[in-house]
MIVOBA-929423 format. One line per 5 residues: number of its first residue (from 1); for each residue x, y, z of C-alpha. Coordinates in steps of 0.1 Angstrom, whole numbers, plus 5000, padded with zeros to 4 digits. Layout:
BEGIN
NUM = X,Y,Z | ... .
***
This chain:
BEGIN
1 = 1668,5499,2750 | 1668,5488,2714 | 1641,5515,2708 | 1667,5541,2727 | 1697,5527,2706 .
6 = 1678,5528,2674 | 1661,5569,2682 | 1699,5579,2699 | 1677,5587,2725 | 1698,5593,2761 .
11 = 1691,5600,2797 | 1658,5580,2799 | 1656,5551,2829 | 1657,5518,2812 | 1658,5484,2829 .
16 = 1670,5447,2811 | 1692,5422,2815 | 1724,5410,2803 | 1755,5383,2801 | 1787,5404,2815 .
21 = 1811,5400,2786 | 1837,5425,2796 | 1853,5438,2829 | 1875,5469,2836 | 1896,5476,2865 .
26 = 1872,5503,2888 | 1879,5541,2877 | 1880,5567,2896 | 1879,5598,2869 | 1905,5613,2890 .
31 = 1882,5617,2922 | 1882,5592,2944 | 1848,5598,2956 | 1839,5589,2919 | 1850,5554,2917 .
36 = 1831,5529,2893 | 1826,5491,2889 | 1827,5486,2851 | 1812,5462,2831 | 1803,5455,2794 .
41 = 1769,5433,2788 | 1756,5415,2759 | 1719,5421,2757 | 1693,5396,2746 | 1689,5415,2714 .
46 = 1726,5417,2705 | 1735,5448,2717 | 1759,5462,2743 | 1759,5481,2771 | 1788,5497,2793 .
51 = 1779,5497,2826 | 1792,5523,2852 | 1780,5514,2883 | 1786,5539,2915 | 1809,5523,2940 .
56 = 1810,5548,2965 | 1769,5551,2967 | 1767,5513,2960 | 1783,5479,2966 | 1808,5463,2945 .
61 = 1785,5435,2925 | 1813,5405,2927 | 1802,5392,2897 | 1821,5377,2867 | 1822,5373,2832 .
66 = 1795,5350,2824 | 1773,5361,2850 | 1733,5372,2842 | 1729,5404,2857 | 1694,5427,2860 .
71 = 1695,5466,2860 | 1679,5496,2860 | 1696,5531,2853 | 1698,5557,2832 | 1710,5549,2792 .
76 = 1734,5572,2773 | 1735,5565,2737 | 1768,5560,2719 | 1771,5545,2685 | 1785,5514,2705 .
81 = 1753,5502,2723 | 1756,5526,2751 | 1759,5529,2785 | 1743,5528,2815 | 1748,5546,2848 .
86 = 1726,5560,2881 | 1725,5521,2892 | 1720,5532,2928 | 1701,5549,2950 | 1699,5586,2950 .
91 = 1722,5599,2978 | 1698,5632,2978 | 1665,5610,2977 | 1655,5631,2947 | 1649,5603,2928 .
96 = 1636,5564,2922 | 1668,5543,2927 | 1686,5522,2902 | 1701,5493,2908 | 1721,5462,2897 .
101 = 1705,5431,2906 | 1730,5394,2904 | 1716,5362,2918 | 1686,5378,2938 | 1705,5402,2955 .
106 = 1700,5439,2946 | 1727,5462,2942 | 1717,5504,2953 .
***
């Protein structure tokens, strides 16, 4: 993602991992069908990353602050680090999942 970061490159899959730093209550944009776990993780290489990770596709990852976690969605650059969503499976099985992945268990 560094390269992504450094090109303000967006919408390409990317997969890492990263120390949660940061939590935010779930949102729900407004639509409750749209709720998200977020989630802000310290990379290896310094940067951050915002997670928004689909809970009404996906499970709610109970993990905390302090916790390794491994992923793989889709990056959005923003002159913050980023951020990170499509965590999940594809509801229309139109394309490769993402997922979250905390202490062997995936997350999709």
């Amino acid at each position: 993602m560094q390269a992504q970061f450094a090109r303000q490159q967006t919408g390409e899959w990317v997969e890492g991992t990263g120390i949660i730093v940061r939590l935010f209550t779930a949102d729900d944009d407004g639509h409750a069908e749209n709720r998200h776990q977020r989630f802000v993780l310290n990379l290896q290489n310094g940067q951050t990353l915002l997670v928004a990770h689909n809970i009404e596709v996906a499970a709610l990852v109970p993990a905390g602050i302090g916790d390794r976690i491994r992923f793989r969605g889709i990056y959005e650059w923003n002159d913050e680090g980023g951020s990170l969503h499509w965590t999940h499976r594809d509801p229309f099985r139109n394309e490769v999942a993402g997922y979250l992945d905390f202490r062997g268990k995936k997350y999709e």
